[in-house]
MINU-150922 format. One record per residue: x, y, z of N, C-alpha, C in turn; residue in one letter. Coordinates in Angstrom, 1 decimal, always signed. Each point is the difference from the previous one (the first is absolute). Example, Ala and Ser with C-alpha at 12.3 -4.5 7.8 and 13.67 -1.06 7.14 Angstrom:
<pts>
      nxx      nyy      nzz     caxx     cayy     cazz      cxx      cyy      czz   aa
    +13.2     -5.7     +7.8     -0.9     +1.2     +0.0     +0.9     +1.2     +0.0    a
     -0.4     +1.1     -0.7     +0.9     +1.1     +0.0     -0.8     +1.1     +0.8    s
</pts>
This chain:
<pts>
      nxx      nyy      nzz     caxx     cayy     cazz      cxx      cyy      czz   aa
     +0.8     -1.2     +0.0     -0.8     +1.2     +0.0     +0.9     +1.2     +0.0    x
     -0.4     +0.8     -1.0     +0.7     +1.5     +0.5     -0.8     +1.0     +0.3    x
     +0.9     +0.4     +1.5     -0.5     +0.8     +0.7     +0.1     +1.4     -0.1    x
     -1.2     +1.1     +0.0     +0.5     +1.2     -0.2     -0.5     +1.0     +1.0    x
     +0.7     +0.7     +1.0     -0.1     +0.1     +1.4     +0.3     +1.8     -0.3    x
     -1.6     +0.5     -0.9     +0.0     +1.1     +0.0     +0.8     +1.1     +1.0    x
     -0.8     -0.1     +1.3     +0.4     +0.3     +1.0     +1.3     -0.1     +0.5    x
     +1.3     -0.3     -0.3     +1.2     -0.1     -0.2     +0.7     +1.7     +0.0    x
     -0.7     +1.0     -1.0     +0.3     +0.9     -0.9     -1.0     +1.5     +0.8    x
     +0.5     +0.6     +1.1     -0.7     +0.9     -0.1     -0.8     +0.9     -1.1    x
     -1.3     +0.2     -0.2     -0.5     +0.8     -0.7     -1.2     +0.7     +1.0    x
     -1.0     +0.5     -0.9     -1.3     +0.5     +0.4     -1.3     -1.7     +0.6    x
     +1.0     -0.7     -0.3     -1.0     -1.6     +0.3     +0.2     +0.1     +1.9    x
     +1.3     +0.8     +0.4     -0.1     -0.3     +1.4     -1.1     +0.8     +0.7    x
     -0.5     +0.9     -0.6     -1.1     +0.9     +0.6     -1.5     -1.0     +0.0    x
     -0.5     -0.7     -0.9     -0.7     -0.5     -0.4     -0.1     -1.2     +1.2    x
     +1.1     -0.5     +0.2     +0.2     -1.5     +0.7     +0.0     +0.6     +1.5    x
     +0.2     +0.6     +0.5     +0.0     +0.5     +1.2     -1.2     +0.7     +0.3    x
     -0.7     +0.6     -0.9     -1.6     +0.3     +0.5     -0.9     -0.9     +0.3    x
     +0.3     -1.6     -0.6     -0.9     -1.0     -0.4     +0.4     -0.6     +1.9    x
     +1.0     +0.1     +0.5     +0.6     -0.4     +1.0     -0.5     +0.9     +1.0    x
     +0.0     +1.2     +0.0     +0.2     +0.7     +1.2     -1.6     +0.1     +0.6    x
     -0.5     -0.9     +0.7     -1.0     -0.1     +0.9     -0.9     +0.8     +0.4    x
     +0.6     +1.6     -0.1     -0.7     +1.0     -0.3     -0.9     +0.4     -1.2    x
     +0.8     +0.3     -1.2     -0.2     -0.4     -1.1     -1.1     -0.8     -0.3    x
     +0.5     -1.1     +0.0     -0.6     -1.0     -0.9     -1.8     +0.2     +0.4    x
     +0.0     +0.1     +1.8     -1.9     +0.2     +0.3     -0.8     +0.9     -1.7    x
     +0.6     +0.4     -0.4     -0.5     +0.6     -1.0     +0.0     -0.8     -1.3    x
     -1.0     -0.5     +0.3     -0.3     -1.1     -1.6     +0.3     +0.2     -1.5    x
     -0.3     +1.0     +0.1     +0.0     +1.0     -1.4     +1.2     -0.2     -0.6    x
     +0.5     +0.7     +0.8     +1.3     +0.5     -0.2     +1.4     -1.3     +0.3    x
     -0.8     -1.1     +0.6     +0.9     -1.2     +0.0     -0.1     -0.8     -1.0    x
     -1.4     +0.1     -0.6     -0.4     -0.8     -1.3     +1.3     +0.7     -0.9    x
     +0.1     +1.2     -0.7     +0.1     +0.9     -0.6     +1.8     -0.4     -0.2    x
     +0.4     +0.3     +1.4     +1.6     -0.6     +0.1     +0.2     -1.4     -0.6    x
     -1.0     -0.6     +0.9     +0.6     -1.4     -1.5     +0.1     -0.2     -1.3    x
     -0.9     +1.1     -0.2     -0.9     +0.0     -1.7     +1.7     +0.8     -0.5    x
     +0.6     +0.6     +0.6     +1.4     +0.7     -0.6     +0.9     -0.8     -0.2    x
     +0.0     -0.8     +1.7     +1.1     -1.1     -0.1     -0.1     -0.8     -1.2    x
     -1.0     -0.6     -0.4     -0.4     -0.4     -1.1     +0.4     +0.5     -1.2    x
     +0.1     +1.2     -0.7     +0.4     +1.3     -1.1     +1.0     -0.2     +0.3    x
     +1.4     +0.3     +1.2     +0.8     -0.2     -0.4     +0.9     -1.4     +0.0    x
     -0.6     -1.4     +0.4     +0.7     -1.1     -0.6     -0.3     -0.4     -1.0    x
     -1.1     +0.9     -0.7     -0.6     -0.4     -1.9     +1.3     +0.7     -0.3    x
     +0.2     +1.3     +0.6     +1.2     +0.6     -1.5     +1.3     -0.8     +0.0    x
     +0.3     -0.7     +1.5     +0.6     -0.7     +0.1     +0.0     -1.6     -0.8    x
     -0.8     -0.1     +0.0     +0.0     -1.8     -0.8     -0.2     +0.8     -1.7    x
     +0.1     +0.8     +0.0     -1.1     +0.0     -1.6     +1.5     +0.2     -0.6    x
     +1.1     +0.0     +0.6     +1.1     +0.6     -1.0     +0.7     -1.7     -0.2    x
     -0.9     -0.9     +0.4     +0.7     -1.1     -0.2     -0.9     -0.6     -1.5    x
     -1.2     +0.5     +0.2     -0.7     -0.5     -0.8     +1.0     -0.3     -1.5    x
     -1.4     -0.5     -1.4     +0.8     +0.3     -1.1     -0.4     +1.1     -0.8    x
     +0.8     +0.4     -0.8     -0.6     +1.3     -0.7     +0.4     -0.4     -1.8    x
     -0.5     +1.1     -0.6     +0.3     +0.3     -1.2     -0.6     +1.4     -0.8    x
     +0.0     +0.6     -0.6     +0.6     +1.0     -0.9     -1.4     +0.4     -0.8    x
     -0.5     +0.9     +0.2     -1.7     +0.2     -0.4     +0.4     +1.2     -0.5    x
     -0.7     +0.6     -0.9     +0.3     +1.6     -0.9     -1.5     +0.8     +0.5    x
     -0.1     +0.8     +0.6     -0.6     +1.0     +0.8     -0.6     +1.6     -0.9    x
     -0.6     -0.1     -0.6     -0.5     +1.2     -0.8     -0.3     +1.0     +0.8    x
     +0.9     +1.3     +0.0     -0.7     +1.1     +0.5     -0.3     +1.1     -1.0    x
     -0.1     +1.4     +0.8     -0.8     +0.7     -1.0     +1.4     +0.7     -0.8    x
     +0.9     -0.5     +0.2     +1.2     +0.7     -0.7     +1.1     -1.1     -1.0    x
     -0.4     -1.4     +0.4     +0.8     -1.1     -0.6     -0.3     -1.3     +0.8    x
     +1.4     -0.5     +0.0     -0.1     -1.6     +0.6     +0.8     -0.3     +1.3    x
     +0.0     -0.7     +0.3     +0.7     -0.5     +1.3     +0.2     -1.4     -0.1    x
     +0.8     -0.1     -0.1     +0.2     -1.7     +0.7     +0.4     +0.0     +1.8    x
     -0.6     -1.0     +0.1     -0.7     -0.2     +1.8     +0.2     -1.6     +0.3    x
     +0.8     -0.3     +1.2     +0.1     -1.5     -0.1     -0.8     -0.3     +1.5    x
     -1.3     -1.0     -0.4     -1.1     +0.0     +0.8     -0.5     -1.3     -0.1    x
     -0.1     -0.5     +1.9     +0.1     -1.3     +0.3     -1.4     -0.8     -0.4    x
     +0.3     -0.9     -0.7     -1.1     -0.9     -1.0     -0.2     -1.4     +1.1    x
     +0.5     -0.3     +1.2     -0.2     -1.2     +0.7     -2.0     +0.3     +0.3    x
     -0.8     -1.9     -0.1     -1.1     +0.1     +0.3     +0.0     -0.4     +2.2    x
     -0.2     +1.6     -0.2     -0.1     +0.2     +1.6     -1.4     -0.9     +1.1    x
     +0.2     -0.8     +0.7     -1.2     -0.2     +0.5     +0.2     +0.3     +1.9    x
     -0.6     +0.9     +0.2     -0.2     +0.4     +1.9     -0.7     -0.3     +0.6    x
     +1.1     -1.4     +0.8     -1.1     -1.0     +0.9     -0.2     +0.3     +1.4    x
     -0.8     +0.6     +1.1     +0.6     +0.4     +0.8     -0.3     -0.8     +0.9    x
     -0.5     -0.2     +1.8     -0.8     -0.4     +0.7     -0.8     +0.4     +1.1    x
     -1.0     +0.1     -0.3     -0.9     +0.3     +1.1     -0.1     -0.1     +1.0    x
     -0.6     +0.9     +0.8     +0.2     +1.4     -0.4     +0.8     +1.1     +0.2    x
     +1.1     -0.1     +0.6     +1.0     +0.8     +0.7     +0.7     +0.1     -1.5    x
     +0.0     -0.9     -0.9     +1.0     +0.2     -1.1     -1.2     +1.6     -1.2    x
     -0.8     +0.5     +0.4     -0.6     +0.8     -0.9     +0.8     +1.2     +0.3    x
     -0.1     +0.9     +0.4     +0.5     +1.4     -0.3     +1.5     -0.2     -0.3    x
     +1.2     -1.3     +0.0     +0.9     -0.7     -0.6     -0.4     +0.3     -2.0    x
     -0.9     -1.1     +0.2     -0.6     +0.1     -1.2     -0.5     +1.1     -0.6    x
     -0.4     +1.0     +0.2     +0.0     +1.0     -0.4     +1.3     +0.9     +0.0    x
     +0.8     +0.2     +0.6     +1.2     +0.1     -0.5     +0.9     -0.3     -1.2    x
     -0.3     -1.3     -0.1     +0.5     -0.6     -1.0     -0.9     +0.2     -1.5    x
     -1.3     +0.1     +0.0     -0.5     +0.4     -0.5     -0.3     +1.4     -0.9    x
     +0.6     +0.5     +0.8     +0.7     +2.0     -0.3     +0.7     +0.1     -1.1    x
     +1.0     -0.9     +0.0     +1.0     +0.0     -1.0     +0.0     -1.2     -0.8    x
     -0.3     -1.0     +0.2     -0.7     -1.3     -1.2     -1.4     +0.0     -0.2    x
     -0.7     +0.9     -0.9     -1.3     +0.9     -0.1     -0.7     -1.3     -0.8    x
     +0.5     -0.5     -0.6     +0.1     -0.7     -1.4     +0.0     -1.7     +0.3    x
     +0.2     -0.6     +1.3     +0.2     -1.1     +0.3     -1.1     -0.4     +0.5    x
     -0.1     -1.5     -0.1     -1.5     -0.7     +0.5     +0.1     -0.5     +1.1    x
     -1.3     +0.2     +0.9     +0.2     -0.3     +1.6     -0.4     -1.2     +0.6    x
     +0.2     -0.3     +1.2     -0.6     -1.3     +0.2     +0.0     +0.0     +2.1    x
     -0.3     -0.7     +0.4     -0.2     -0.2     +1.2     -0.2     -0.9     +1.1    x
     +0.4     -0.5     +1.0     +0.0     -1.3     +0.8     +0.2     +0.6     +1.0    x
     -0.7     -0.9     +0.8     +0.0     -0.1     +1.3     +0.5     -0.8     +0.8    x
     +0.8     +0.6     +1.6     +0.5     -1.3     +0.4     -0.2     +0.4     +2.1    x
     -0.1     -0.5     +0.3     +0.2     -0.2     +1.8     +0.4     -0.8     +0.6    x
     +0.2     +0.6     +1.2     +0.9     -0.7     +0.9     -1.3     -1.1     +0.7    x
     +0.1     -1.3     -0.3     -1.5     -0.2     +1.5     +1.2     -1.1     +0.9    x
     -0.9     +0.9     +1.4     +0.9     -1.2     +1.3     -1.2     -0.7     +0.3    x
     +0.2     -1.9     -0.6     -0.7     -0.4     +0.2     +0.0     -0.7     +1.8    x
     +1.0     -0.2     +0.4     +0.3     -0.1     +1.2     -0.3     +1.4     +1.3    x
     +0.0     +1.4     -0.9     -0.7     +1.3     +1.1     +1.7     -0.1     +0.6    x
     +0.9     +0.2     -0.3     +0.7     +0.0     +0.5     +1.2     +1.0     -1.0    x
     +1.7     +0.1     +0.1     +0.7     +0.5     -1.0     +0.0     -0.9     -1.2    x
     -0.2     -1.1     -0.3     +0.2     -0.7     -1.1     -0.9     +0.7     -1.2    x
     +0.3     -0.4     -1.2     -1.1     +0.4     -0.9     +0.0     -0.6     -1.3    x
     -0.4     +0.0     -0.6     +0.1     -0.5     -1.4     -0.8     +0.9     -1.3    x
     +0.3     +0.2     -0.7     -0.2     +0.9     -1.1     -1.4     -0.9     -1.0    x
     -0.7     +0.7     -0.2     -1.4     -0.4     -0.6     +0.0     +1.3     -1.4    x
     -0.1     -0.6     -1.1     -0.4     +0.7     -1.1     -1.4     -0.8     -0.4    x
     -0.8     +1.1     +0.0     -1.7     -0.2     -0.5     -0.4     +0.6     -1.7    x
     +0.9     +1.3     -0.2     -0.2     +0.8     -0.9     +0.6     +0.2     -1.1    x
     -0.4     -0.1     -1.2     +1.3     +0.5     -0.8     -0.7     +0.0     -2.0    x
     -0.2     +1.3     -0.1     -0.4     +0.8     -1.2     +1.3     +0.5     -0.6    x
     -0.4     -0.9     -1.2     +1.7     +0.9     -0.8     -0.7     -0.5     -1.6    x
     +1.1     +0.7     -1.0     +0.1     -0.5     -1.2     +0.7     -0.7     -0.2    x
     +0.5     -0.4     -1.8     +1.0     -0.8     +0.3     +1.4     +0.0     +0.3    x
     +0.7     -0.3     +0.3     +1.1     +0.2     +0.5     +1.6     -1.1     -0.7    x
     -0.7     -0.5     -0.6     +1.3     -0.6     -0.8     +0.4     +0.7     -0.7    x
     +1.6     -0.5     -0.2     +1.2     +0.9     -0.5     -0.4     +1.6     +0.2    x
     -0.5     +0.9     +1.1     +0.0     +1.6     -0.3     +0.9     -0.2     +1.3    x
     +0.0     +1.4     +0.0     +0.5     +0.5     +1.7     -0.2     +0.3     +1.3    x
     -0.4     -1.3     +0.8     -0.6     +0.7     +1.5     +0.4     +0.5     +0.7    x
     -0.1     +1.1     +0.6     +0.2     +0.5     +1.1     -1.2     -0.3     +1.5    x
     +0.8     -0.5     +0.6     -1.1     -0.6     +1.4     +0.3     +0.9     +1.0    x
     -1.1     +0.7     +0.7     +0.2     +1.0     +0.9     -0.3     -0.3     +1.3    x
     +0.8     +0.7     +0.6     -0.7     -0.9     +2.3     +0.9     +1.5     +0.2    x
     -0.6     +1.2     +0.7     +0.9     +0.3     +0.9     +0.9     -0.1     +1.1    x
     -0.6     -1.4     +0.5     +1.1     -0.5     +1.1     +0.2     -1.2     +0.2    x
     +1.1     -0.6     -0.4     +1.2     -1.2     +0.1     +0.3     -0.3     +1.3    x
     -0.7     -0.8     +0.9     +0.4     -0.1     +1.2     +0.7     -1.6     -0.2    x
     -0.4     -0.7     +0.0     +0.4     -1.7     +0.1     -0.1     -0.6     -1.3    x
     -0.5     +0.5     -0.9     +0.4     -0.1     -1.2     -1.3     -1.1     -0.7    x
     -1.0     -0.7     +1.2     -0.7     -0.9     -0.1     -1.2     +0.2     -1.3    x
     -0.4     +1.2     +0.2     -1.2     +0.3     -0.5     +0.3     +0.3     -1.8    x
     +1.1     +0.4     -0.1     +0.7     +0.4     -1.8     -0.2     -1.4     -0.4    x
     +0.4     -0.5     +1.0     +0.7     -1.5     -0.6     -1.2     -0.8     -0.2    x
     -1.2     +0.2     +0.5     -1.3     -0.8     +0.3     -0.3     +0.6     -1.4    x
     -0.3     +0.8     -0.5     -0.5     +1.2     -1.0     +0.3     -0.4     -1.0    x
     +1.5     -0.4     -0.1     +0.8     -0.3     -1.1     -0.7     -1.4     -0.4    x
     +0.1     -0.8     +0.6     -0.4     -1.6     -0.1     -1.5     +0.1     -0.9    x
     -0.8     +1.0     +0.9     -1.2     +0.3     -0.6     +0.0     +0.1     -1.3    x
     +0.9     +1.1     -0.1     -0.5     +0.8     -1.2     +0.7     -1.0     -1.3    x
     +1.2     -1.0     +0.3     +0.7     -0.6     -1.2     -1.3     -1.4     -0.3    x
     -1.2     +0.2     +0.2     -0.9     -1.2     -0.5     -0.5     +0.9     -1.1    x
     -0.1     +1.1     +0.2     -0.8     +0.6     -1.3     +1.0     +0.4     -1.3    x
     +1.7     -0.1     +0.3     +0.4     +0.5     -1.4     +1.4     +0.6     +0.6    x
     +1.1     -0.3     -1.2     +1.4     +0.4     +0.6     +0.6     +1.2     -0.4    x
     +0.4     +1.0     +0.7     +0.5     +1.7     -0.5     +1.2     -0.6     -0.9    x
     +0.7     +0.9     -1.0     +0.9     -0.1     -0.4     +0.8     +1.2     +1.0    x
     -0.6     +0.4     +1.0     +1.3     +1.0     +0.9     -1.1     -0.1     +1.1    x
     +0.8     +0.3     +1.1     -0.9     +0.0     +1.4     +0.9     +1.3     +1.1    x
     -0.4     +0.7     +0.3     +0.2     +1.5     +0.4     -0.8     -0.1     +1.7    x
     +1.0     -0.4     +1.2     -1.5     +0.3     +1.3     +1.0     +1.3     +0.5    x
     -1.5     +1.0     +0.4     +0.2     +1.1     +0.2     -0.2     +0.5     +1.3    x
     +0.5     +0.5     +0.9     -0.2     +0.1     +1.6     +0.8     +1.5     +0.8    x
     -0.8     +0.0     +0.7     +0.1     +1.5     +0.6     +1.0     -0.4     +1.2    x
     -0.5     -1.4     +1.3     +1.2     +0.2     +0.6     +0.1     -1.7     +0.2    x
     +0.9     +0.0     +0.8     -0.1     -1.9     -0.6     +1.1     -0.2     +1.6    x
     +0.0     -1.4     +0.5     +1.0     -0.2     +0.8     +1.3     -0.9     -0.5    x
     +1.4     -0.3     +0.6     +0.8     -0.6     -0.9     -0.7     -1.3     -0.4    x
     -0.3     -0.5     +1.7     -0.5     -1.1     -0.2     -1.1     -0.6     -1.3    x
     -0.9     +0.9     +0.5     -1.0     -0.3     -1.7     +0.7     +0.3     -1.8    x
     +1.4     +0.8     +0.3     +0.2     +0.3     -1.0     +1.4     -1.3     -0.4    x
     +0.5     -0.4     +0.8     +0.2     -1.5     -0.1     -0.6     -1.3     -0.6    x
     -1.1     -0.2     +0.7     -1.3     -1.1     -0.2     +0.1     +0.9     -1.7    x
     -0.9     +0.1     +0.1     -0.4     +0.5     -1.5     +0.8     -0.8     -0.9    x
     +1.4     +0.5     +0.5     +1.0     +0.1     -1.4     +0.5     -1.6     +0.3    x
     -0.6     -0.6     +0.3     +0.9     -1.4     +0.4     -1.5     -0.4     -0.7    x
     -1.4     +0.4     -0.1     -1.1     -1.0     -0.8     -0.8     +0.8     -1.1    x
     +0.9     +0.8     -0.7     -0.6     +0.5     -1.2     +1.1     -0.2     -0.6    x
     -0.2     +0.1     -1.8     +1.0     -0.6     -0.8     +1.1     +1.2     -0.1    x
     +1.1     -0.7     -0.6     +1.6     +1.3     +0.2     -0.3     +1.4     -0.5    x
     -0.7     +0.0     -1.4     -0.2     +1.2     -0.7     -1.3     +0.9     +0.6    x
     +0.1     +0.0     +0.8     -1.5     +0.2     +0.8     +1.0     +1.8     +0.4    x
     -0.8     +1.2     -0.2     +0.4     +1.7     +0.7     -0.4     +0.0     +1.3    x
     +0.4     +0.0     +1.2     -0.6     +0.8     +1.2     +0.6     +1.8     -0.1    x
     -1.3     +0.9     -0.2     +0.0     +1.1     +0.2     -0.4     +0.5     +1.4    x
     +0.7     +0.7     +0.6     -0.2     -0.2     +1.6     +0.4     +1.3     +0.4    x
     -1.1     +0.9     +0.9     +0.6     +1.5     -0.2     +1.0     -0.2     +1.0    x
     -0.2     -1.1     +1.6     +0.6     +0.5     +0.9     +0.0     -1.3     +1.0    x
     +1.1     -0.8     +0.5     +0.5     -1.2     +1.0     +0.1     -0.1     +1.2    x
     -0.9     -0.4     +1.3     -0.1     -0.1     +1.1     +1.2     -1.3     +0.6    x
     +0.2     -0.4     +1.1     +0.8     -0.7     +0.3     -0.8     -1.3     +0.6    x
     -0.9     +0.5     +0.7     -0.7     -1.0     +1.1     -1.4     -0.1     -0.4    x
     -0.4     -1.2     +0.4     -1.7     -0.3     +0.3     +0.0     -0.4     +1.3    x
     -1.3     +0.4     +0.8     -0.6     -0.6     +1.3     -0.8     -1.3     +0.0    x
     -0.2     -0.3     +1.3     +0.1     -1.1     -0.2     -2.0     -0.6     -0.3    x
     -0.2     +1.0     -0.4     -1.6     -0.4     -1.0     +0.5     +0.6     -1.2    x
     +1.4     +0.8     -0.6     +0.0     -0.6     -1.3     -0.2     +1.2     -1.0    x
     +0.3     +1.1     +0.9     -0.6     +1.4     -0.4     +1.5     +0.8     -0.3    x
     +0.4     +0.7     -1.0     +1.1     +0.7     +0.2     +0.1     +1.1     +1.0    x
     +1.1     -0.4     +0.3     +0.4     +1.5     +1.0     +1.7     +0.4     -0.5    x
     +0.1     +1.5     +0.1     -1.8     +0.9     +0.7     -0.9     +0.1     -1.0    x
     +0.1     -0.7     -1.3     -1.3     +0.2     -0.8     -0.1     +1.3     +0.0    x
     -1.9     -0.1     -0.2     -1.0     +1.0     +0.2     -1.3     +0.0     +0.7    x
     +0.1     -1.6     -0.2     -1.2     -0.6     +0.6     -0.7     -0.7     -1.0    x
     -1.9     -0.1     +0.2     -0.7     -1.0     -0.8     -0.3     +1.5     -1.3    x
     +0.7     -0.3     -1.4     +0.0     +0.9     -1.1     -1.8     -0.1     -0.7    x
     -0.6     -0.9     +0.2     -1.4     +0.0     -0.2     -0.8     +0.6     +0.9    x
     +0.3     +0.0     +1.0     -0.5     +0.5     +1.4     -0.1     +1.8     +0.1    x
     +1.3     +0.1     -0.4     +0.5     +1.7     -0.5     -0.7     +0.8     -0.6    x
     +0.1     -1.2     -1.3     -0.8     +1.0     -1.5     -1.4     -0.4     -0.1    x
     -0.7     -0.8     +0.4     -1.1     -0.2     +0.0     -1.2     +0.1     +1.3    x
     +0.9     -0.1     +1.3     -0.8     -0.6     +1.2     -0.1     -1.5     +0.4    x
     -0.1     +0.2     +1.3     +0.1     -1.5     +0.9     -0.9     -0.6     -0.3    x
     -0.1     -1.5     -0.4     -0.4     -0.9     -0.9     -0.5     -0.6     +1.8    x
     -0.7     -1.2     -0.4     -0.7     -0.8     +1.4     +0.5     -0.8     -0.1    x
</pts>
């Protein structure tokens, strides 16, 4: 897997990632949704230079241009629901790509820390040989991408696979890359060290669906 550890590179991304965190902040839904939807915009401008391109001629009102403009068939898988205002991010700048969606949770069937990952959902088109991009804002244990993944390869195989994530822990970002295939992108704005011991990154941000949409039952 190669790893691209945005967050590495001071820019304007540290402002963004630290609002989504700061506890103050974030009580403000709006405006937490809104932060991810950027984080999102800037790991598109980021992946999109990997894309492929080629050489289109541009008519303006004075002549021509030649313009080298990325022809990959984009598809943005995200997951529900914490992965949407992600998805919309990514959606800003791949205007043009087809969307799709799944769902996955954690259930403790024991009521306890244990859990196992349940996928119920999943609306897409087709997805052979284009280019997925799979979206989760948060990489904790790595369990739930990986459950997703399994899902989504019954319906059809990407010719490129792109997972896109706001913060992630090593640990999950490990896992991952030890059960998805070599050529597989992790775009990742920013790398935590630790999980607790229900499995949550710290310091994280907390529950990222919780944030941008409200406490679920």
């Amino acid at each position: 897997m190669k790893i691209h550890h945005i967050g590495e590179n001071n820019s304007v991304l540290n402002t963004f990632i630290s609002e989504i965190r700061d506890h103050k902040i974030q009580k403000d839904s709006l405006r937490f949704r809104r932060n991810i939807e950027r984080i999102g915009e800037v790991l598109s401008y980021e992946l999109s230079k990997g894309l492929s391109y080629s050489g289109v001629d541009v008519e303006t009102p004075l002549g021509k241009k030649n313009v080298q403009l990325p022809y990959n068939d984009l598809v943005l898988c995200s997951i529900l629901r914490a992965g949407l205002p992600l998805h919309q991010g990514l959606l800003n700048y791949f205007d043009k790509a087809e969307n799709a969606f799944i769902s996955a949770y954690r259930h403790h069937p024991k009521d306890n820390a244990e859990f196992e990952i349940v996928v119920e959902y999943f609306a897409s088109p087709k997805i052979d040989n284009k280019t997925l991009l799979l979206a989760d804002p948060m990489l904790a244990t790595g369990q739930s991408l990986v459950a997703v993944y399994e899902a989504i390869k019954k319906h059809g195989t990407p010719k490129e696979l792109h997972i896109v994530v706001v913060i992630g822990s090593k640990e999950g970002v490990d896992f991952i890359e030890k059960n998805f295939p070599e050529n597989t992108h992790l775009w990742i704005a920013t790398i935590d060290d630790e999980l607790n011991s229900k499995g949550y990154i710290v310091p994280g941000l907390g529950d990222a669906g919780d944030l941008a949409f409200g406490e679920k039952l």
